[in-house]
C-alpha positions in Angstrom: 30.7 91.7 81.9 32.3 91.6 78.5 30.3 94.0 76.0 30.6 95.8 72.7 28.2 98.0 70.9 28.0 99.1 67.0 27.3 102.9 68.7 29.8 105.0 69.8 28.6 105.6 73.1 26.1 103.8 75.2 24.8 103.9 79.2 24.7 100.9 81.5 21.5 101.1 83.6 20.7 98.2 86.9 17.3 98.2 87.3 16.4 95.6 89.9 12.3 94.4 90.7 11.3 92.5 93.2 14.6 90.6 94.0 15.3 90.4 89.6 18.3 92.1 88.4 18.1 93.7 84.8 21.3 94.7 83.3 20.0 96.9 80.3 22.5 98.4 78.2 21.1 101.6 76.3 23.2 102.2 73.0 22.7 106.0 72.4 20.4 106.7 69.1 19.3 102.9 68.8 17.4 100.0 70.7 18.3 98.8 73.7 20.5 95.6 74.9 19.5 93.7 77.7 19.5 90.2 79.4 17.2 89.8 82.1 17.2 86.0 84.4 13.9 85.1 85.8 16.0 84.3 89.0 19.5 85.4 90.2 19.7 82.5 92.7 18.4 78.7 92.4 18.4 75.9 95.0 18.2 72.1 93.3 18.2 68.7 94.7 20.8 66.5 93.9 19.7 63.9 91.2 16.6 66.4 90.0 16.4 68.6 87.0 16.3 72.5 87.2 15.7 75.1 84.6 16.8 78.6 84.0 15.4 81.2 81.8 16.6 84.5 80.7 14.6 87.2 78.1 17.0 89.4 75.6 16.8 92.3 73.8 18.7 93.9 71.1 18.5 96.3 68.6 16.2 95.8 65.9 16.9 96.8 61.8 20.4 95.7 60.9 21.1 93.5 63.5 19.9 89.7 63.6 20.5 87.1 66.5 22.3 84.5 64.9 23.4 82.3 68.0 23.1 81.8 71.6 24.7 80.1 74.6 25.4 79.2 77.9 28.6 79.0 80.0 30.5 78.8 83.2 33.8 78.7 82.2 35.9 80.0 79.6 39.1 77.8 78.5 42.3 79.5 76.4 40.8 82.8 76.3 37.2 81.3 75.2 33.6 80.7 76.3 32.5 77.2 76.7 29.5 76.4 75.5 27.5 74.3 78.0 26.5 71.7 75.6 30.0 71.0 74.8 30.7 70.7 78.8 28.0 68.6 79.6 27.2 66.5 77.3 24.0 64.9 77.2 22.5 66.4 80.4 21.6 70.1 78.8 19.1 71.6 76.4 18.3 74.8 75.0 14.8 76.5 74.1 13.9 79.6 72.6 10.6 81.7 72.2 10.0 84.3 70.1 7.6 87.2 70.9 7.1 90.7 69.6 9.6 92.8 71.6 11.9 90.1 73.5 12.8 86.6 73.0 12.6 84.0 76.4 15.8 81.0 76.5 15.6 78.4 78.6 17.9 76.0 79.9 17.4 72.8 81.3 20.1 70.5 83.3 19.3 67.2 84.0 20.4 64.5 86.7 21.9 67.3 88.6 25.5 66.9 90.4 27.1 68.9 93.2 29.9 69.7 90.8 27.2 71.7 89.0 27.0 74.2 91.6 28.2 77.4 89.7 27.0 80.6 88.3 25.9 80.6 84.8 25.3 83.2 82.2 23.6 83.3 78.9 25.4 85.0 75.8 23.9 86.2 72.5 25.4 87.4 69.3 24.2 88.9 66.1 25.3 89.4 62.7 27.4 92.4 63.4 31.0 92.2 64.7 30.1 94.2 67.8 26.8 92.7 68.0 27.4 90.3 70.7 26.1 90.3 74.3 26.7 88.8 77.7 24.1 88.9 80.5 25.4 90.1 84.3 25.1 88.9 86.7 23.8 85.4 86.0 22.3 83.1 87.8 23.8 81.1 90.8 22.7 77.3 90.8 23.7 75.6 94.2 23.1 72.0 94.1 22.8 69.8 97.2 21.6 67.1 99.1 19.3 67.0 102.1 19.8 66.3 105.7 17.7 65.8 108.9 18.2 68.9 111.3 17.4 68.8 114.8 15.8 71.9 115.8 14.7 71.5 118.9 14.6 68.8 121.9 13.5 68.4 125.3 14.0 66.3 128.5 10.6 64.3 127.3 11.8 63.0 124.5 10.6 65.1 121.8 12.1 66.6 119.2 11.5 68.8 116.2 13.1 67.3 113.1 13.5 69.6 109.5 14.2 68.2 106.5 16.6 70.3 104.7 19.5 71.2 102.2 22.7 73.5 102.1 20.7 76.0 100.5 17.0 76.9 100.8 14.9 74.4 98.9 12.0 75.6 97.0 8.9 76.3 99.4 6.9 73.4 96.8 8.6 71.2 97.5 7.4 68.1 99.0 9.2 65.6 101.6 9.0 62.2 102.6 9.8 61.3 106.2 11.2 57.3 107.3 11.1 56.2 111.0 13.3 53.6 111.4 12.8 52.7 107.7 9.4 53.1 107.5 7.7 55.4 105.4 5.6 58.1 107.7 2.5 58.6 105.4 0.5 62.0 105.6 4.2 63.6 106.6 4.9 65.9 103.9 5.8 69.0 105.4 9.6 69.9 106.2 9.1 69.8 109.7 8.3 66.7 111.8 7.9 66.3 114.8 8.5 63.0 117.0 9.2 61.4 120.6 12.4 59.2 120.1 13.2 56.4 121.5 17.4 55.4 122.0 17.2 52.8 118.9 15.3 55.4 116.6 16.8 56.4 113.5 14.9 58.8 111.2 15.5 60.1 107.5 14.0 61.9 104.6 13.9 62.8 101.6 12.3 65.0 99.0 9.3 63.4 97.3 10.1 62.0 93.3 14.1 61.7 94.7 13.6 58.8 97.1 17.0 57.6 95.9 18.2 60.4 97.3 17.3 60.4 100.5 19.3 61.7 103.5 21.3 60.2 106.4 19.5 59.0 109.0 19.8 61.1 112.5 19.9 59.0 115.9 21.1 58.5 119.5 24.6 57.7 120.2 25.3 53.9 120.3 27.7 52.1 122.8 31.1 54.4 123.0 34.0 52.5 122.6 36.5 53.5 125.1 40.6 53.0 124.9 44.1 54.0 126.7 47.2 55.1 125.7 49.5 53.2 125.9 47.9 50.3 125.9 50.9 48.3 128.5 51.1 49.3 132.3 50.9 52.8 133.7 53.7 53.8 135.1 53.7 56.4 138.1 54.3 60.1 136.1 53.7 58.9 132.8 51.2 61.0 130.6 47.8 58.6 129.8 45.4 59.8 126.9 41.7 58.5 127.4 39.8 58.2 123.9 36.3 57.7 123.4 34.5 57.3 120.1 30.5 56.4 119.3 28.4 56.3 116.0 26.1 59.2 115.9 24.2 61.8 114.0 24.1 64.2 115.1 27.8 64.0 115.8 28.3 63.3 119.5 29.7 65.6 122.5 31.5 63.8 125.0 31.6 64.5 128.8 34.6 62.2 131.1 33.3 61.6 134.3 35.8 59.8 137.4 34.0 57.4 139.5 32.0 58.8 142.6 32.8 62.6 141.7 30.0 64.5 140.8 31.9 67.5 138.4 33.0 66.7 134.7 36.8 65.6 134.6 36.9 66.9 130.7 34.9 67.4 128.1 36.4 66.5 123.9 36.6 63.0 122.4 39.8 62.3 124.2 41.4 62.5 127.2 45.0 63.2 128.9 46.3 62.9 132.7 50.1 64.0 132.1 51.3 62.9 135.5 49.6 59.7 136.3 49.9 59.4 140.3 48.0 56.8 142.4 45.3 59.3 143.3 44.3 58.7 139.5 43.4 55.2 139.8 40.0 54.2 139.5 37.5 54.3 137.1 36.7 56.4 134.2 33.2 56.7 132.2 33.0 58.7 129.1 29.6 59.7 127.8 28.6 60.5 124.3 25.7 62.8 123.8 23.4 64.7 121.0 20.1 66.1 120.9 18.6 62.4 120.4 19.8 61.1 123.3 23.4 59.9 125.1 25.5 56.7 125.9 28.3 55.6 128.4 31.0 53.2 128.5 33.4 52.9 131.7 37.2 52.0 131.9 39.6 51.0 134.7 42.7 52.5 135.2 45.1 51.2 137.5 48.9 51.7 138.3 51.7 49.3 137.5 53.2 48.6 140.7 49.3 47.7 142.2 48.4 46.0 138.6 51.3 43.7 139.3 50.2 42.6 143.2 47.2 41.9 142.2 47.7 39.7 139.3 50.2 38.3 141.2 48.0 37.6 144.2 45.5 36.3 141.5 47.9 34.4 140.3 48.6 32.9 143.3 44.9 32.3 144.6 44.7 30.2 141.3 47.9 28.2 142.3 46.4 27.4 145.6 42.7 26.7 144.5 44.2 24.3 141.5 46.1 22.6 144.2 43.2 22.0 146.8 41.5 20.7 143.6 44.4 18.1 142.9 44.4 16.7 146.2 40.4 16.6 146.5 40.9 14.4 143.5 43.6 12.1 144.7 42.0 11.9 148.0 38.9 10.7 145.9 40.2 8.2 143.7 42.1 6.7 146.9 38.7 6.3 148.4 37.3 5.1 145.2 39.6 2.3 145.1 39.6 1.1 149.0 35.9 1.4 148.5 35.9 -1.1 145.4 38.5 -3.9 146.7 36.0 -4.5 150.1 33.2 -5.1 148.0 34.8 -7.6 145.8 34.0 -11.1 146.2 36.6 -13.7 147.6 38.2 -16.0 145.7 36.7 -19.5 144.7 38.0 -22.4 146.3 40.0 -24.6 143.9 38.6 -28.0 143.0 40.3 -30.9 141.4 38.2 -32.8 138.7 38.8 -36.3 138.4 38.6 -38.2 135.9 35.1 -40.0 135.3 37.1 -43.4 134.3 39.3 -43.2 137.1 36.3 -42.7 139.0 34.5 -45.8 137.9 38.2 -47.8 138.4 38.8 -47.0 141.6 34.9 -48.2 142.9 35.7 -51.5 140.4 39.0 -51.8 142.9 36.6 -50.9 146.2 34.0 -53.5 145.6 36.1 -56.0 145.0 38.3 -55.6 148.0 35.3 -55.6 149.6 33.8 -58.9 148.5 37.0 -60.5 149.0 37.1 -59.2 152.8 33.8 -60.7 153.0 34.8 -63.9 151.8 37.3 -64.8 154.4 35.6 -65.9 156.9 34.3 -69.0 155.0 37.7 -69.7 154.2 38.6 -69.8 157.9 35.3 -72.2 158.7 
């Protein structure tokens, strides 16, 4: 606390009333000095506005208040004035009354930057007349969050809606189920049976826009090795496993038909692969919401490489079969189709239609001239 005093001597007196702290400085023969905050520590939404107020004394005849201030900060050996520091967002009030004189300050659009502690400073017409007020008062800005109390094997769970530091006991919340707006919920607390798709949020009511991550169940875990190519026999294998969840996720490893956990963490590591670890491997993400599992096969080199050679060579064979199936059927196709086709037509020889007609010219009259010989001969 940085202080001076037109007196010669003076005494510095806490007083502290129901959770306020007065710093009163007495200034021996005269008036007193004294700044006294309405509240040594404020908790404020993100995005909302907040104000702090202060009373001061000082003493009265030759000394006048000429100016006051806020700060946080000081910069080369100075005070900052708050209005110089954030511009636009702050103003100052002042009420006069008989014995004391009330300030208010009022920040707007708050930011989590503006978490600090911050002090009010008066000064007067005299060169030692100035005062600065201890111990100020602590603004702590944040954001809210859903908070899983409490859960139980029936799929219920207590959900609070809540910031990094304690919210004022007005305030009012809005709760979302799955996006939906959960009307006549207004308390901090809710209360709910989940489902493994349910996602819930909230926010406090007039900062919608600033409402918080949802919470839910873990989704699908994806599941990978390392390294990615063949094991080889006494090589070290790391196991990941990673799902989207909020609450973040624990995860569990489990080996196929053994009942005990194998390891517990996100990842993984057998550091002398032997054939007794083949088989496979199931990790399983879990929060208070709910849990998820994904499985993966593990398999050694040398065993890898029979079997993809014996698949390899079941494929050969089958492709084969199916090769000669089809040969054998077009064969049959084709003996089938020449049996049913028809024979070939005989060939015939067309004569001409005047050749025709000469040749029975020719035939009749041989004929009539056969028939005449016998006269001749009588």
């Amino acid at each position: 606390m940085r202080l001076t005093a037109a007196a010669s001597g003076f005494l510095l007196f806490l007083l502290s009333v129901h959770g306020t702290v007065h710093y009163i400085l007495v200034v021996q023969g005269q008036d007193v000095w004294g700044v006294t905050y309405s509240a040594t520590e404020i908790c404020a939404v993100k995005g909302s506005t907040v104000a702090i107020s202060c009373t001061y004394t000082y003493p009265s005849g030759r000394y006048i208040a000429l100016s006051n201030f806020w700060f946080t900060k000081m910069s080369n050996g100075e005070l900052v004035n708050l209005k110089l520091d954030y511009t636009g967002r702050v103003q100052y009030s002042c009420q006069h009354s008989y014995d004391y004189i009330k300030c208010t300050l009022r920040i707007s659009d708050l930011r989590e930057s503006d978490s600090a502690k911050y002090k009010f400073r008066f000064e007067t017409n005299q060169e030692y007349g100035k005062f600065t007020g201890s111990p100020g008062v602590t603004l702590s800005v944040t954001g809210v969050m859903v908070h899983v109390q409490t859960h139980s094997y029936l799929s219920m769970a207590v959900l609070k809606c809540q910031g990094s530091c304690p919210l004022p006991d007005s305030s009012s919340y809005i709760w979302y189920e799955n996006e939906r707006i959960q009307t006549g919920r207004t308390s901090s607390t809710y209360s709910v049976f989940y489902g493994a798709a349910d996602s819930y949020s909230c926010a406090v009511n007039g900062h919608e826009t600033r409402r918080s991550p949802a919470v839910y169940a873990p989704k699908l875990p994806s599941v990978s090795v390392s390294p990615s190519a063949e094991i080889e026999e006494g090589s070290s294998v790391t196991l990941t496993c990673s799902s989207d969840a909020n609450p973040a996720a624990n995860y569990t490893w489990y080996k196929e038909n053994e009942d005990s956990p194998k390891a517990s963490g996100q990842n993984f590591t057998i550091t002398d692969f032997r054939a007794e670890h083949s088989g496979s491997y199931s990790c399983e993400a879990q929060n208070k919401l709910g849990r998820s599992n994904s499985k993966l096969h593990l398999i050694l080199a040398g065993k890898s490489t029979m079997i993809i050679n014996i698949i390899r060579l079941t494929l050969l064979v089958v492709m084969l079969i199916l090769l000669l199936l089809f040969y054998l059927w077009m064969r049959k196709e084709k003996d089938v189709s020449s049996t049913t086709e028809p024979k070939e037509p005989i060939e015939t020889v067309e004569l001409d239609s005047c050749s025709v007609y000469e040749n029975v010219s020719d035939l009749n009259i041989r004929t009539a001239e056969l028939t005449e010989e016998p006269d001749d001969l009588l």
